[in-house]
N, C-alpha and C positions, 0 to 999 in steps of 0.2 A: 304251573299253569292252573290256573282256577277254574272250576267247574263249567261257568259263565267262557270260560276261554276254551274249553276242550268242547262242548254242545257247538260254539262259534265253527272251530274249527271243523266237527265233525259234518256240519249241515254245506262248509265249504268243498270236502273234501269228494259229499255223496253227489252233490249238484253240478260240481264240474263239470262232469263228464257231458250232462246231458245238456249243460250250456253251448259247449262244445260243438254237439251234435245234431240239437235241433237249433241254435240260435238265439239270440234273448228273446225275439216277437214270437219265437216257436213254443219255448219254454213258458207253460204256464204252473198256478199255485201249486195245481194238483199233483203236477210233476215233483214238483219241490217236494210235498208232504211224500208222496208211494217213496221216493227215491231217500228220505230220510228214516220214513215211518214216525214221521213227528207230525203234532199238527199246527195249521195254521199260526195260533198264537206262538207257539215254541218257537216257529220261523221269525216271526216276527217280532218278535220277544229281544230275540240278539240281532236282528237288522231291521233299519227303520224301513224298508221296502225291497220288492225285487231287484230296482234298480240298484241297490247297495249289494246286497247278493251276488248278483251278473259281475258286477264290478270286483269282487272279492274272489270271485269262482274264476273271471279271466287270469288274473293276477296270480292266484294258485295254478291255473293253466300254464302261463308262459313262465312261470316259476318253474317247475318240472321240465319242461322244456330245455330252457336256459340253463337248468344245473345239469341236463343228459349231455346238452352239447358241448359246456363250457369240458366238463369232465372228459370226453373224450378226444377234444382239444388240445386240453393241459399234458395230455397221453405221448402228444406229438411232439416232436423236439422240433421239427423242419416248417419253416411259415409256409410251403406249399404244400402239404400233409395238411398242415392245421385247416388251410382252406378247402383243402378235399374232404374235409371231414364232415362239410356243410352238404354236398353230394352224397355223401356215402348214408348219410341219414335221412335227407329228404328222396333221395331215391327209392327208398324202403318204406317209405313212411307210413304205408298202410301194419306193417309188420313192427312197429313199435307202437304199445299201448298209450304213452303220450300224443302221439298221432295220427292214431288208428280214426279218427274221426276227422281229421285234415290237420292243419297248424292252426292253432289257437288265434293268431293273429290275424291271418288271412280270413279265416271263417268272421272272428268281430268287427274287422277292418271292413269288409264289405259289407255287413249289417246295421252298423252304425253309425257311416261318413257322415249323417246328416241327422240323425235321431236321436242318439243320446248322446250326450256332451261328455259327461264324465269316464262312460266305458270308453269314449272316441279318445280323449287324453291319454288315458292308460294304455290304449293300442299305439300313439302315436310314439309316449315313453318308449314302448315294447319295443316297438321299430329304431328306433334312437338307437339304442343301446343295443340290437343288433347290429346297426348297422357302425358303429364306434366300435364294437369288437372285431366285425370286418377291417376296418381301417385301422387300427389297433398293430394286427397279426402284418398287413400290411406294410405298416413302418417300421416294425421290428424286422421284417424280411428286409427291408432297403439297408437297415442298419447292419442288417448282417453281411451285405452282399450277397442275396441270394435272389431280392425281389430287383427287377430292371429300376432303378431309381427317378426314371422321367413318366412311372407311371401315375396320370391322374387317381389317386386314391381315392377320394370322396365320390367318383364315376363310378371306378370300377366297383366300392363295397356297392354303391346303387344300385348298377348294372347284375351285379351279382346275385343283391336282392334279390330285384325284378325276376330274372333269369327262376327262381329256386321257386318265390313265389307263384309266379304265372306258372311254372310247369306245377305246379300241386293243384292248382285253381282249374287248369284244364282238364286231369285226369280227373278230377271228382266231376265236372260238367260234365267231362265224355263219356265217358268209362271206361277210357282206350290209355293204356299204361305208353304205347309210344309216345302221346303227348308228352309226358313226363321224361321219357328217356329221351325224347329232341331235346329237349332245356336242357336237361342235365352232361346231357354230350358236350352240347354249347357253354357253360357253365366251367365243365372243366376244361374244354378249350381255352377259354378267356383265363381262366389259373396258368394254365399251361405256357401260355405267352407272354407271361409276366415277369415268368421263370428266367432264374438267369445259369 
């Protein structure tokens, strides 16, 4: 990695978080520079603008993310385990440092439906590909025999989403952790019934 690739990286790695945390209209320069200790030009030196930043610091985001979950995923032999695993993390989710700030996706998801194009892609990718791994684990259960076979897949990875999302989305609005433990009750209900 070249020096120009390791500065890149590093100015991705400090600003994460705070993307995360305050949002991209939240995050301003200054934040970028205290949170690297670089300045201005240095930032801007390896990205042509904030918006390219935001965009790289998501990615890095749902990156961590994606390799926590895939990882302990991969852990589980049983396709209803492997779906419980999506519970057993975002249940927690204030207690893991990848998501001690909410989910990456849910936080850029509602910040930029309508304002920036290019992070809005990236989130949309984000979502894709969670949700393909949800239907993923799903077909591999029917092929085993273990997932019920006449279930709508493409609903339930949906439904499941929703389910995971909306309960993170309400505990950071409320402050109230039951919000999240309704969803996530309901979440492994709907696993539960799939079950064969």
């Amino acid at each position: 990695m070249s020096k120009a690739d390791r500065t890149r990286q590093f100015i991705i790695e400090k600003t994460a978080p705070i993307f995360n945390r305050k949002g991209y209209a939240g995050t301003s320069l200054s934040d970028l520079t205290e949170a690297t200790g670089l300045t201005k030009g240095s930032i801007y030196g390896n990205f042509k603008n904030k918006d390219e930043v935001a965009v790289a610091a998501f990615n890095y985001n749902f990156s961590l993310l994606s390799d926590w979950v895939e990882q302990r995923i991969n852990n589980e032999p049983d396709p209803i385990k492997k779906l419980k695993v999506y519970i057993t993390i975002f249940s927690n989710f204030t207690e893991n440092p990848v998501l001690r700030w909410g989910c990456p996706v849910l936080n850029s998801a509602t910040e930029v439906d309508d304002t920036h194009v290019e992070l809005r892609e990236n989130v949309v990718a984000a979502i894709r590909k969670w949700h393909s791994s949800i239907v993923s684990i799903v077909n591999a259960g029917k092929e085993e025999g273990k997932i019920n076979p006449d279930v709508d897949t493409d609903a339930f990875a949906w439904t499941l989403l929703a389910l995971i999302e909306g309960g993170v989305m309400l505990v950071k609005v409320t402050g109230k952790i039951n919000t999240l433990n309704a969803a996530m009750r309901h979440a492994e209900k709907i696993i539960d019934e799939i079950a064969i």
